[in-house]
MARKOLZA-70235 format. One line per field, with one value per residue (C-alpha): residue number from 1; residue in three letters; x, y, z negated. Coordinates in nm, 4 decimals, always signed. Each point is the difference from the previous one (the first is absolute). Layout:
i: [NUM	...]
aa: [ALA	...]
c1: [X	...]
c2: [Y	...]
c3: [Z	...]
END
This chain:
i: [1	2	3	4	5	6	7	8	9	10	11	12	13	14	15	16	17	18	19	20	21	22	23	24	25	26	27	28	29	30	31	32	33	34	35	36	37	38	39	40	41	42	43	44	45	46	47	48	49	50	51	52	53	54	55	56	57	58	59	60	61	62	63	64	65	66	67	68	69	70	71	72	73	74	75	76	77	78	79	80	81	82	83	84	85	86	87	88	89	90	91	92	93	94	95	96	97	98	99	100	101	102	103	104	105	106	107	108	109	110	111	112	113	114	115	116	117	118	119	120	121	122	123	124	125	126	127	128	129	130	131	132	133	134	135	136	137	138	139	140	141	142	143	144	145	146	147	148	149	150	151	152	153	154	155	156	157	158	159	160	161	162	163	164	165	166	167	168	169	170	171	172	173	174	175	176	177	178	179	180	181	182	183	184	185	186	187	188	189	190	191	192	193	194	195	196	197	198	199	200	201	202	203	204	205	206	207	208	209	210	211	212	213	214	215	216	217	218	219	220	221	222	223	224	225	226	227	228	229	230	231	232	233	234	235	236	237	238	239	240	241	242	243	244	245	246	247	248	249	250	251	252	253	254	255	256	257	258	259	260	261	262	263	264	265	266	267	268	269	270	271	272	273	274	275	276	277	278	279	280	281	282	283	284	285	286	287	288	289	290	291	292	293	294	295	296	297	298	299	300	301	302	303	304	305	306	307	308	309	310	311	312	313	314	315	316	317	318	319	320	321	322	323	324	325	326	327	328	329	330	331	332	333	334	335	336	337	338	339	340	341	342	343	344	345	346	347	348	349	350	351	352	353	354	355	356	357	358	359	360	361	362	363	364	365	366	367	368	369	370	371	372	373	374	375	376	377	378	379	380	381	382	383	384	385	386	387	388	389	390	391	392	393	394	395	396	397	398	399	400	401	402	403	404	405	406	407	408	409	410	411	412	413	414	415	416	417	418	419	420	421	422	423	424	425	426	427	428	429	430	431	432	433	434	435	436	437	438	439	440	441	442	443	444	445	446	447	448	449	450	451	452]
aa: [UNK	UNK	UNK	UNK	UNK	UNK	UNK	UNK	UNK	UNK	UNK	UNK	UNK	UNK	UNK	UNK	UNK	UNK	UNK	UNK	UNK	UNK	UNK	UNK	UNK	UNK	UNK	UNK	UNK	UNK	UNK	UNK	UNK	UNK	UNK	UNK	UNK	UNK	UNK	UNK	UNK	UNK	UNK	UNK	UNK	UNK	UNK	UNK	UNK	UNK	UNK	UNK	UNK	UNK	UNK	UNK	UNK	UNK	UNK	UNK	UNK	UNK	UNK	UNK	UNK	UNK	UNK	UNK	UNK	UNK	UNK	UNK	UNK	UNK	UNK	UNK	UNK	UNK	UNK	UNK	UNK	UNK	UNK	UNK	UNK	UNK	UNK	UNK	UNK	UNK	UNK	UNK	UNK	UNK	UNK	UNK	UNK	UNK	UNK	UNK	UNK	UNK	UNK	UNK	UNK	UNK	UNK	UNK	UNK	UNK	UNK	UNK	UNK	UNK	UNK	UNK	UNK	UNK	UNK	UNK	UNK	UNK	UNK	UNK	UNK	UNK	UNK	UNK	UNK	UNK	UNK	UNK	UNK	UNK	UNK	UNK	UNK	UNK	UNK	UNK	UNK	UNK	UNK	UNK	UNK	UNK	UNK	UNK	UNK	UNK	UNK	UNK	UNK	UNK	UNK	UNK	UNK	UNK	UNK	UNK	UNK	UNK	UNK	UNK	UNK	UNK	UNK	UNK	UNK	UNK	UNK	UNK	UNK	UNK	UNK	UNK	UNK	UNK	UNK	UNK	UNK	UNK	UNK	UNK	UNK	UNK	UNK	UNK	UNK	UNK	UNK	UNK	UNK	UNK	UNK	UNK	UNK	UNK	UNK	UNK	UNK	UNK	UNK	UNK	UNK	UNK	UNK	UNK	UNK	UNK	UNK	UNK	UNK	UNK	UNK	UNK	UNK	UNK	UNK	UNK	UNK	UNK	UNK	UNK	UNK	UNK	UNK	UNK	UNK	UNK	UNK	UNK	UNK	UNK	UNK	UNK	UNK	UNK	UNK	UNK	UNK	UNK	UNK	UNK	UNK	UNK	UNK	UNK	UNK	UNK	UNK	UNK	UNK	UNK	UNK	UNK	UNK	UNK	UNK	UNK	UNK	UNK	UNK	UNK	UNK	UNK	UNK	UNK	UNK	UNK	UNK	UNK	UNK	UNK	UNK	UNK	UNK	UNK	UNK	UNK	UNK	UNK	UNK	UNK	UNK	UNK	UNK	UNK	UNK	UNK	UNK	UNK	UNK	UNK	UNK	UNK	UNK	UNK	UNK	UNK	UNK	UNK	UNK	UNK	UNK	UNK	UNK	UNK	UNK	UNK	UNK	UNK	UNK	UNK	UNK	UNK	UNK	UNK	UNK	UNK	UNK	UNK	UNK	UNK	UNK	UNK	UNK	UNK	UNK	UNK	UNK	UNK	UNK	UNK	UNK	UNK	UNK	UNK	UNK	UNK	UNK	UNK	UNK	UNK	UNK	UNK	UNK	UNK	UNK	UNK	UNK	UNK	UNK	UNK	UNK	UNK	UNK	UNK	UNK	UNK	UNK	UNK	UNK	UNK	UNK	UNK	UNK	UNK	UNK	UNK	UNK	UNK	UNK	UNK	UNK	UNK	UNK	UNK	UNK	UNK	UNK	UNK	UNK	UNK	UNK	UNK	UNK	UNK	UNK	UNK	UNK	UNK	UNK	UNK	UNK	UNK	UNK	UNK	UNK	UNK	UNK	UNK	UNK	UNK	UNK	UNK	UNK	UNK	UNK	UNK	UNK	UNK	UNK	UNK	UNK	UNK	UNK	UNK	UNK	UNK	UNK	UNK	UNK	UNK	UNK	UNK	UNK	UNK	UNK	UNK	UNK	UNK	UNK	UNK	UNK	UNK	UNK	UNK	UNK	UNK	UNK	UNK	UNK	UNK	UNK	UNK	UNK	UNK	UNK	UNK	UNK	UNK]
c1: [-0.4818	+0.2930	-0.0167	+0.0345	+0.2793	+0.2020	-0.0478	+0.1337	+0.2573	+0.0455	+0.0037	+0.2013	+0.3195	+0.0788	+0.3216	+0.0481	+0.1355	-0.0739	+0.0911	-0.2255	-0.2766	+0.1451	+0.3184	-0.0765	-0.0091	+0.0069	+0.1674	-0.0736	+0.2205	+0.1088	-0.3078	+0.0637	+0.1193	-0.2323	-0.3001	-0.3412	-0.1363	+0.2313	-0.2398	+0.1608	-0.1140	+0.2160	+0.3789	+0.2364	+0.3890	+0.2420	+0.2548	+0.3903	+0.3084	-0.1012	-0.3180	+0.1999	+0.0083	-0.3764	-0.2060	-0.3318	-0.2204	-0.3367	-0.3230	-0.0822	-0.2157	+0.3124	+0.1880	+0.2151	+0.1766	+0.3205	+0.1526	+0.3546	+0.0402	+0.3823	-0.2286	-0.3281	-0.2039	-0.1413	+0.0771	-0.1779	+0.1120	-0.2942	-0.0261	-0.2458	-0.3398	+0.0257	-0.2764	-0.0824	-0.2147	+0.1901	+0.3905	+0.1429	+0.3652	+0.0602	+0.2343	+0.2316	+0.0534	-0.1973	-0.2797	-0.3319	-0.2824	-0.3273	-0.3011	-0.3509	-0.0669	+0.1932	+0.4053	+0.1114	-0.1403	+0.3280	+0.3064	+0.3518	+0.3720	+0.2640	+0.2242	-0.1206	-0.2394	+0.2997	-0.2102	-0.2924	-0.2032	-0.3333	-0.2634	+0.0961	-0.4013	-0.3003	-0.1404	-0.0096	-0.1900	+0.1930	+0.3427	+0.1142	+0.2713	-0.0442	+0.2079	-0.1041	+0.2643	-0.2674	-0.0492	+0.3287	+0.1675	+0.2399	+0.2736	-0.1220	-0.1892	-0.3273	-0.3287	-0.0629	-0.3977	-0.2006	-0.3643	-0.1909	-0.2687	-0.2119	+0.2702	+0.3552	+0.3154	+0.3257	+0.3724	+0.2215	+0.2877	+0.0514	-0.2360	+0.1649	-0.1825	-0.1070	-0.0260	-0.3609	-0.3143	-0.3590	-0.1859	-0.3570	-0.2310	+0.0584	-0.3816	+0.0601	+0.1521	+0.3809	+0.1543	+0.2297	+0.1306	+0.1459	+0.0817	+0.0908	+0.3072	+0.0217	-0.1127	-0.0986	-0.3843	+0.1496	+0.2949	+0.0224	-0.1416	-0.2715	-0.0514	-0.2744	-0.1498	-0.1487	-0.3085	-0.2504	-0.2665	+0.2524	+0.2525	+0.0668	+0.2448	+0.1973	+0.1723	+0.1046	+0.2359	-0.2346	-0.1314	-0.3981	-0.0898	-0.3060	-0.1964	+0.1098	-0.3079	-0.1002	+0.2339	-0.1895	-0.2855	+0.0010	+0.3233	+0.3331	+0.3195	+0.3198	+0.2457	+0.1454	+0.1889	+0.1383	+0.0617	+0.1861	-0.1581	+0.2143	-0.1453	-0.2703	-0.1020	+0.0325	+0.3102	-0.1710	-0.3338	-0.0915	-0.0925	-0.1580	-0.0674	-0.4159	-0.1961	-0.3627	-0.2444	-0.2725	+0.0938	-0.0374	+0.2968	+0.0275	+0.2326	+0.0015	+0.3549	-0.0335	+0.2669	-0.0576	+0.1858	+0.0025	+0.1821	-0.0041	+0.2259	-0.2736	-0.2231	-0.2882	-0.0120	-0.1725	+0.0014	+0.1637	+0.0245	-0.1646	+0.2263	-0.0832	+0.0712	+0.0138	+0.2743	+0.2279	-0.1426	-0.0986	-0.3677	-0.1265	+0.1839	+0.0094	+0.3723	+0.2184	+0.2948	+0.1936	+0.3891	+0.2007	+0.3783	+0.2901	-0.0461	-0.3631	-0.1107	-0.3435	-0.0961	-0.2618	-0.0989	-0.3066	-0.1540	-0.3502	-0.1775	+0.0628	-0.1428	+0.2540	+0.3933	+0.2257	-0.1676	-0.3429	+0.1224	+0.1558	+0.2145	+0.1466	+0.2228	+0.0090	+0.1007	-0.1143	+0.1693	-0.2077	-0.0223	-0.2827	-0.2687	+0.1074	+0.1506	+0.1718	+0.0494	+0.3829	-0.0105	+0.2649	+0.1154	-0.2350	-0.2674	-0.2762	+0.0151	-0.1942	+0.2394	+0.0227	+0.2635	+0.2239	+0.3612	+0.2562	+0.3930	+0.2585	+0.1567	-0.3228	-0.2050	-0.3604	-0.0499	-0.3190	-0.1300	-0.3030	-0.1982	+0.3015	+0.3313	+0.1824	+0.0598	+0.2102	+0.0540	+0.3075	+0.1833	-0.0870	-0.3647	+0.2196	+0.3287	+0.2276	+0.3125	+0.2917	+0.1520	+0.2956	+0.0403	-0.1477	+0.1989	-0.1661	+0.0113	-0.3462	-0.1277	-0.2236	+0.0415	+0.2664	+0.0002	+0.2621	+0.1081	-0.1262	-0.0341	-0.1215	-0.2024	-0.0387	-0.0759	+0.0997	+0.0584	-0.1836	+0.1455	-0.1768	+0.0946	-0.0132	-0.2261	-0.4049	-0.2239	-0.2600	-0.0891	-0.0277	+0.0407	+0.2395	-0.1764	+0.1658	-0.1248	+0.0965	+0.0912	-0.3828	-0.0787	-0.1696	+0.0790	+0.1225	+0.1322	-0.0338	+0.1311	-0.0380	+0.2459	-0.0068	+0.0476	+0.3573	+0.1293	+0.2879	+0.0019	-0.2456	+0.1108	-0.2198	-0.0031	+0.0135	+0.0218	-0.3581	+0.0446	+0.0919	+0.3142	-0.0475	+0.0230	-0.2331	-0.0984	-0.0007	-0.1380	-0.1264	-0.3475	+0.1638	+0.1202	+0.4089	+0.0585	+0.2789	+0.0382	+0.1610	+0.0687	-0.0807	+0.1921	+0.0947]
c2: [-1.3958	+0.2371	+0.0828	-0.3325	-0.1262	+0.3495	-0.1816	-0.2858	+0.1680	+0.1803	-0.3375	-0.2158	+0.3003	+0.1875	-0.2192	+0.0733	-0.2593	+0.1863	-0.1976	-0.3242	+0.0775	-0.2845	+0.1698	+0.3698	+0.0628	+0.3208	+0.2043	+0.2416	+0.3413	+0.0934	+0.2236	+0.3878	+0.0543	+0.1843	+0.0355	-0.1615	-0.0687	-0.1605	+0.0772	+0.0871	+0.1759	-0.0248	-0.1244	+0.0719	-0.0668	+0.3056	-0.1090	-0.0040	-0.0741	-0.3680	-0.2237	-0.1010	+0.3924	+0.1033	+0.1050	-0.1211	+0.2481	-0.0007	+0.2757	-0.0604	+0.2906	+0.0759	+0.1332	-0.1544	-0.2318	-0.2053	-0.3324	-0.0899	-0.3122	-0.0324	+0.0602	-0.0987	+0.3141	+0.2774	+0.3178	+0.3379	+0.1656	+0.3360	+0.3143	+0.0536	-0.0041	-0.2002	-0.2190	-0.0775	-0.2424	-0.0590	-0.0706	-0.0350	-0.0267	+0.1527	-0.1052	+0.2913	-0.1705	+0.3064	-0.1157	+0.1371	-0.0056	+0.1389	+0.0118	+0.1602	+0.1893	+0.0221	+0.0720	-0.0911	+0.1515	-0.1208	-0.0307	-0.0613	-0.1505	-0.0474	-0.0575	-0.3516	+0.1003	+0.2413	+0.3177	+0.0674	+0.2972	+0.0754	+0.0230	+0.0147	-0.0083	-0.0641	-0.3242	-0.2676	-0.3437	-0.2344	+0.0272	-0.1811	+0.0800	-0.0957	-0.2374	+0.1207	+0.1597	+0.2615	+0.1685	+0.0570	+0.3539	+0.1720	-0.2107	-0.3398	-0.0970	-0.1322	+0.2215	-0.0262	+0.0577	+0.0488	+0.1301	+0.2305	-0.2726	+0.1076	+0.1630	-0.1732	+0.1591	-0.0154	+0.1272	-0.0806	+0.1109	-0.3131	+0.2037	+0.2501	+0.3351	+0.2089	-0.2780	-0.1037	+0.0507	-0.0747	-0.2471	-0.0767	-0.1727	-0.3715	-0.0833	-0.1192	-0.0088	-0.1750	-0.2938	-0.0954	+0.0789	-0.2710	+0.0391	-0.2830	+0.0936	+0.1202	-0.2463	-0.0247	+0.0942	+0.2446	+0.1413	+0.2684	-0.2445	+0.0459	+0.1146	-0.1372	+0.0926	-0.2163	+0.2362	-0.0627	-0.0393	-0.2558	+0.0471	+0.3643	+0.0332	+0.2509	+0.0460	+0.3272	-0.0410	+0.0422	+0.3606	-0.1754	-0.3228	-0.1994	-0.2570	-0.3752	-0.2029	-0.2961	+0.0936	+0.3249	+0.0375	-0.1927	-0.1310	+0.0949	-0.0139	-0.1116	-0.1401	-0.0858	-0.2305	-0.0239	-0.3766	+0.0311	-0.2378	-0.0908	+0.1092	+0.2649	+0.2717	+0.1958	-0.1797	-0.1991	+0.0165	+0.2357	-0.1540	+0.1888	-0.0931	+0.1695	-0.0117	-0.0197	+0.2239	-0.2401	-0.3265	-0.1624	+0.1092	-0.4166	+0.1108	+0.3073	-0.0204	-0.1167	+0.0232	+0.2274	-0.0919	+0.2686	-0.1254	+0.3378	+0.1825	+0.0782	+0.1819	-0.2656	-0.2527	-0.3617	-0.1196	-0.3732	-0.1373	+0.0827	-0.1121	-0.2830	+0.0367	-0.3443	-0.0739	+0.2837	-0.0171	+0.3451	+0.1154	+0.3063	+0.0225	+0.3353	+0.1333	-0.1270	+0.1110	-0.1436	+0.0282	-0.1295	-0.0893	+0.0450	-0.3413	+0.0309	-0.2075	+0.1462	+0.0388	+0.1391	+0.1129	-0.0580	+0.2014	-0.0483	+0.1823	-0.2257	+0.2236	-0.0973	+0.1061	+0.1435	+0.1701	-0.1554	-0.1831	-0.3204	-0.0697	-0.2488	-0.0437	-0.1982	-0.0456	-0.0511	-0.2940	+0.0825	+0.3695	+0.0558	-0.2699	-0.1982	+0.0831	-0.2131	+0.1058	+0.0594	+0.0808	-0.2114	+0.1654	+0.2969	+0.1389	+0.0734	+0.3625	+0.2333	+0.1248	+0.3650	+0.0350	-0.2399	+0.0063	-0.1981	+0.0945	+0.0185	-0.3424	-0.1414	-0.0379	+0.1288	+0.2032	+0.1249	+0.2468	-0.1437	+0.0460	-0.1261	+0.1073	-0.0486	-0.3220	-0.1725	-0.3237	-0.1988	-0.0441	+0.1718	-0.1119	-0.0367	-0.0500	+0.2827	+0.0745	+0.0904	+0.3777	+0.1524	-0.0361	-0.2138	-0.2970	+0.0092	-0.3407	-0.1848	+0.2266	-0.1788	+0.2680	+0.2259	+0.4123	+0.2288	+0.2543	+0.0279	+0.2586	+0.1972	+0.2999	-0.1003	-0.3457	-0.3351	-0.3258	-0.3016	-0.3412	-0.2911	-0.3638	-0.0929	+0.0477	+0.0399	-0.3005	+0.2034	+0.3805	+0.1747	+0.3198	+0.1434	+0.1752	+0.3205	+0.0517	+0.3101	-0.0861	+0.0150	-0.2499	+0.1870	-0.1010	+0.3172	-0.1519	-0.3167	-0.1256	-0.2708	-0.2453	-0.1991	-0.3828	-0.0944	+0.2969	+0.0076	+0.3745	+0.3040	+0.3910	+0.1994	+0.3329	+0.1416	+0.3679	+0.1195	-0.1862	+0.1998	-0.0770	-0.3122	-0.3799	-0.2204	-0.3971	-0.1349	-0.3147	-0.2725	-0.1567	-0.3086	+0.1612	+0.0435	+0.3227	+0.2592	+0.3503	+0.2955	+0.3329	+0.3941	+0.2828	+0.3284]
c3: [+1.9383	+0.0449	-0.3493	-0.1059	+0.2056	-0.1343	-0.3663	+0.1403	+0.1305	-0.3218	-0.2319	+0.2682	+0.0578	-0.3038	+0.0171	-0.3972	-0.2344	-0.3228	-0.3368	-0.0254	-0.3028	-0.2595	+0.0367	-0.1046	-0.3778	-0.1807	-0.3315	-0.1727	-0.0543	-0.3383	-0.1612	-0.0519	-0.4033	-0.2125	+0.2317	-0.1134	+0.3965	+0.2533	+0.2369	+0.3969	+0.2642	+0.2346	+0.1350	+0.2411	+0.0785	-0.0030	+0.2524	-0.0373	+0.2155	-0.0315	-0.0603	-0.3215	-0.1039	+0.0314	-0.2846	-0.0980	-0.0844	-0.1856	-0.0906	-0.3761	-0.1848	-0.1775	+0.3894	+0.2314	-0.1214	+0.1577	-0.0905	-0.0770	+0.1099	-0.1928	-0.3564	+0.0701	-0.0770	+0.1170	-0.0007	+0.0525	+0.2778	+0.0050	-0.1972	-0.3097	+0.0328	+0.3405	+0.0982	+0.3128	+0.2103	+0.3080	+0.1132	+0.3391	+0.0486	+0.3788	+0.3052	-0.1269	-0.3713	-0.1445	-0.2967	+0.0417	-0.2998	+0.0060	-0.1893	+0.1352	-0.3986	-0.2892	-0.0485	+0.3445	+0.3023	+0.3024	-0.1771	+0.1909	-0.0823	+0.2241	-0.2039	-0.1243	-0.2741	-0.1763	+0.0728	+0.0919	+0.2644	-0.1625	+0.2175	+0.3396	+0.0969	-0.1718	-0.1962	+0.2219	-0.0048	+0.1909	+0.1881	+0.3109	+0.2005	+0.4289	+0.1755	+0.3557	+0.2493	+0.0925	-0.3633	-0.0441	-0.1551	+0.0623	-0.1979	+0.1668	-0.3217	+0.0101	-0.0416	-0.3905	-0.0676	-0.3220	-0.0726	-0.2167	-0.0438	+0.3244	+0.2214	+0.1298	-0.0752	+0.2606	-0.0790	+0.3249	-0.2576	-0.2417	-0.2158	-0.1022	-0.0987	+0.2886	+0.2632	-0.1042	+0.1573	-0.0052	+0.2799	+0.0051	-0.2031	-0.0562	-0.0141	-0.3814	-0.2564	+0.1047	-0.1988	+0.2502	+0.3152	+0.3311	+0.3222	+0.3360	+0.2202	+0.3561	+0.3096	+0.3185	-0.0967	-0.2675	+0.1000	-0.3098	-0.2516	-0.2259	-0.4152	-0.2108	-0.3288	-0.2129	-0.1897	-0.2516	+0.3712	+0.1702	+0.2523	+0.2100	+0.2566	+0.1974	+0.3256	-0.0605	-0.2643	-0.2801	+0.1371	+0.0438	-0.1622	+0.1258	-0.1419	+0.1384	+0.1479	-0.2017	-0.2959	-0.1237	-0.2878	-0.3034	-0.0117	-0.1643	+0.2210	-0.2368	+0.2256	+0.3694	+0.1625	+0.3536	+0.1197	+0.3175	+0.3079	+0.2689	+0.3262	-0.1716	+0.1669	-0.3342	-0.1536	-0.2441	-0.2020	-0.3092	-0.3099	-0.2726	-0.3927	-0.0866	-0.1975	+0.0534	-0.2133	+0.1206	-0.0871	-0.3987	-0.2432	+0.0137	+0.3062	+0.1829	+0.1288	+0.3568	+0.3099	+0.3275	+0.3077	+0.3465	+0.3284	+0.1263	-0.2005	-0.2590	+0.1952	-0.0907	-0.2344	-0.0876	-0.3115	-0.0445	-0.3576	-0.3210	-0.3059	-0.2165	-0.4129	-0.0190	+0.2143	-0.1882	-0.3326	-0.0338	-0.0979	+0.1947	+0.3121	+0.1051	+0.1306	+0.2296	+0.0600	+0.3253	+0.0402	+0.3060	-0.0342	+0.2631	+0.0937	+0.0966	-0.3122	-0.1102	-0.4148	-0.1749	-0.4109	-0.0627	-0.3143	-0.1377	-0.3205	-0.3154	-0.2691	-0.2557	-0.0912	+0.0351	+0.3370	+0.0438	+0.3464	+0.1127	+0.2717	+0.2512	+0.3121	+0.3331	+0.2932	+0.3529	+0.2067	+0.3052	+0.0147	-0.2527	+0.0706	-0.2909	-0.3142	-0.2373	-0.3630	-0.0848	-0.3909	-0.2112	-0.2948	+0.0627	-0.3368	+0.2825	-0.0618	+0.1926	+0.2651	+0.0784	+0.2935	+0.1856	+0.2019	+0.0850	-0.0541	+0.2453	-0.1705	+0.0553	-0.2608	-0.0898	-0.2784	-0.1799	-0.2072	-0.1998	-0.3192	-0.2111	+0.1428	+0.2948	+0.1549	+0.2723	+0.1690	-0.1151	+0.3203	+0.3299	+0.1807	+0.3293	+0.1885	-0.0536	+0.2277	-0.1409	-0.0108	+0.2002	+0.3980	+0.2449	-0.1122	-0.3742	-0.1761	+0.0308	+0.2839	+0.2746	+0.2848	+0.0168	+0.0603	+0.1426	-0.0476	-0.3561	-0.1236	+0.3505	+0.0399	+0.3873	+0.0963	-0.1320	+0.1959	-0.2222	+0.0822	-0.0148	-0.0922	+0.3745	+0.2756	-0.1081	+0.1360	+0.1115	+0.0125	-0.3439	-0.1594	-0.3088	-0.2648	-0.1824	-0.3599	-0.2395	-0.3425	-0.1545	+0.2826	+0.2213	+0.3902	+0.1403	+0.3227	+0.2562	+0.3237	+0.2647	+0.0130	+0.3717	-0.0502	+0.0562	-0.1790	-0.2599	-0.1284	+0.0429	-0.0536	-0.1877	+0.0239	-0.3891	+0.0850	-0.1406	-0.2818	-0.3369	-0.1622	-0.2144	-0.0405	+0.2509	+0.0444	+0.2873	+0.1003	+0.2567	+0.0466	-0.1342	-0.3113	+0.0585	-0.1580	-0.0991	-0.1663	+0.1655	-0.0809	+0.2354	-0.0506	+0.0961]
END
């Protein structure tokens, strides 16, 4: 019973108003010259002074590639011979690839892609870089990990050679990596991994990993999602994208849910092809925006070109017990990796280029101080590398909470808000240096900016 009135709670109090599904619709980028497969494996967004300024970036088998926006192309920004699998772009600005064989073991710029550190540490298989205030280095950055394919890797340094070193076993082999913030039942947090078994977790900042109950043996973990639940004991519930080994290749893809900060898990929907038009369900991939708004990519085994896989998106109105198809303009290619952009806007890497939503998928403040045009709440001082004051509209109705996000959409902070009040003050000291969202249960949100 207490499980089911936390979904309740979960479905009734995200307080997101994401983009409505008829209104999302999709382009695709310009194709790379010259290159026979247009074929991604990955994205992410190389920030600069402004949302306007960032860089899309994007894994292709010919390197790492970066698109000028002003042309309309893209442009290699790696050294010969460089091929990697995997690209993080860390809290610092520095550019991380990695690969677990072949030309690239951990490769580093921090200067934007202009040159590049060759192997600061050995190949590695996924990268994730930590939100949590407890695995922070010395420089206030985030703890960055990778893997060998059986063992986790951690650099407290940004990644930078010499500041790597090996944790335990990750009871499979990794594909991705997730973690839930601090709260009153987990005051440090806690990291998942997503394994070719299930789902492993650790308390210990990734020194032991152990196998999560209900979520473990014959599955494949590819994704997590925290949906923040007013009034839960863990700060919201864990979502995670599997797939089951068990099930028909009709549709394997199926949706785990934990309301104990991932410690055990249930499982709660299995996808249907026919409702996304894609044969073969077997990966989903869950992202959640600043505003709360949950989406997924859903991938499933074609057999045909250009990559033998099909794809789809959606999104969740009621924190991820239905799903509603949100595919205008899109080819249905299989879809490899998801984010969204500071300006709003999904983008994917799939089986035939990259791709991105027209317009942003929700509200956006504007940039510059607390008095930014089109901001619902305002934030002062900003920038701050203290505390900042966030100002309401007027007085809340009713007791609530304000939700901090980092810029990949992870919730890194929240607070209790008393019924009557007009402002809160956050303290933003653990935080690393950065831009954050911050928002209400009702969906008023701004931007604001920490630094040192």
């Amino acid at each position: 019973m207490i499980a089911r009135l936390l979904l309740l709670a979960g479905l009734l109090g995200t307080g997101a108003h994401p983009a409505s599904a008829q209104s999302v619709t999709w382009e695709q980028l310009p194709f790379i010259p010259f290159e026979a497969t247009q074929i991604s494996d990955a994205v992410a967004v190389l920030p600069g002074p402004t949302p306007a300024q960032d860089s899309l970036l994007q894994l292709h088998s010919k390197g790492v590639l970066r698109f000028d926006e002003s042309m309309g192309e893209w442009n290699n920004i790696c050294y010969a011979a460089c091929r990697p699998d995997h690209i993080l772009v860390t809290e610092a600005g520095s550019i991380l690839i990695g690969s677990p064989a072949g030309t690239v073991d951990t490769d580093r710029s921090v200067d934007r892609g202009a040159t590049w550190e060759i192997d600061v540490n050995d190949g590695t298989q996924t990268l994730f870089q930590s939100a949590l205030p407890a695995l922070r280095g010395p420089t206030g950055h985030g703890a960055i990990f990778g893997d060998n394919g059986r063992d986790a890797y951690r650099s407290l340094g940004d990644g930078a050679s010499g500041t790597w070193e090996t944790l335990g076993a990750l009871g499979g082999f990794p594909v991705t990596y997730g973690e839930v913030p601090p709260s009153p039942a987990l005051p440090d947090g806690r990291l998942f991994a997503g394994v070719r078994n299930g789902i492993t977790t650790s308390d210990d900042g990734g020194q032991t990993w152990m196998p999560a109950t209900g979520a473990y043996g014959g599955l494949q973990g590819d994704s997590f999602a925290f949906v923040p639940v007013a009034g839960h004991p863990y700060g919201g519930a864990v979502l995670a994208g599997m797939e089951d080994l068990a099930l028909d290749r009709d549709s394997s893809a199926v949706l785990y849910r934990s309301e104990d900060g991932g410690a055990t898990w249930a499982r709660v929907l299995r996808f249907s092809p026919s409702a996304f038009g894609v044969g073969n369900l077997t990966t989903v991939r869950l992202l959640v925006t600043p505003d709360g708004g949950l989406w997924a990519a859903l991938t499933g085994e074609r057999g045909g070109p250009p990559d033998g896989f099909e794809g789809a998106f959606a999104r969740s109105p009621d924190g991820g017990a239905t799903w509603e198809p949100v595919n205008a303009g899109y080819a249905m290619h299989g879809v490899q990796h998801m984010i969204v952009t500071r300006d709003g806007r999904l983008v994917a890497a799939t089986g035939e280029g990259v791709w991105r939503t027209t317009g942003p998928v929700y509200a956006v403040s504007g940039e510059g101080g607390p008095e930014a045009p089109g901001a619902a709440l305002s934030v002062f001082p900003n920038p701050s590398g203290g505390a900042v004051t966030v100002r309401f509209g007027g007085p809340l109705a009713e007791v609530g909470r304000v939700i901090v996000t980092d810029v990949r959409g992870r919730v890194v902070q929240t607070a209790a808000v008393a019924s009557g009040a007009g402002s809160v003050t956050l303290d933003v000291s653990d935080l690393a240096v950065g831009v954050y969202g911050v928002r209400t249960e009702t969906g008023a949100w701004a931007r604001f900016t920490v630094a040192r």
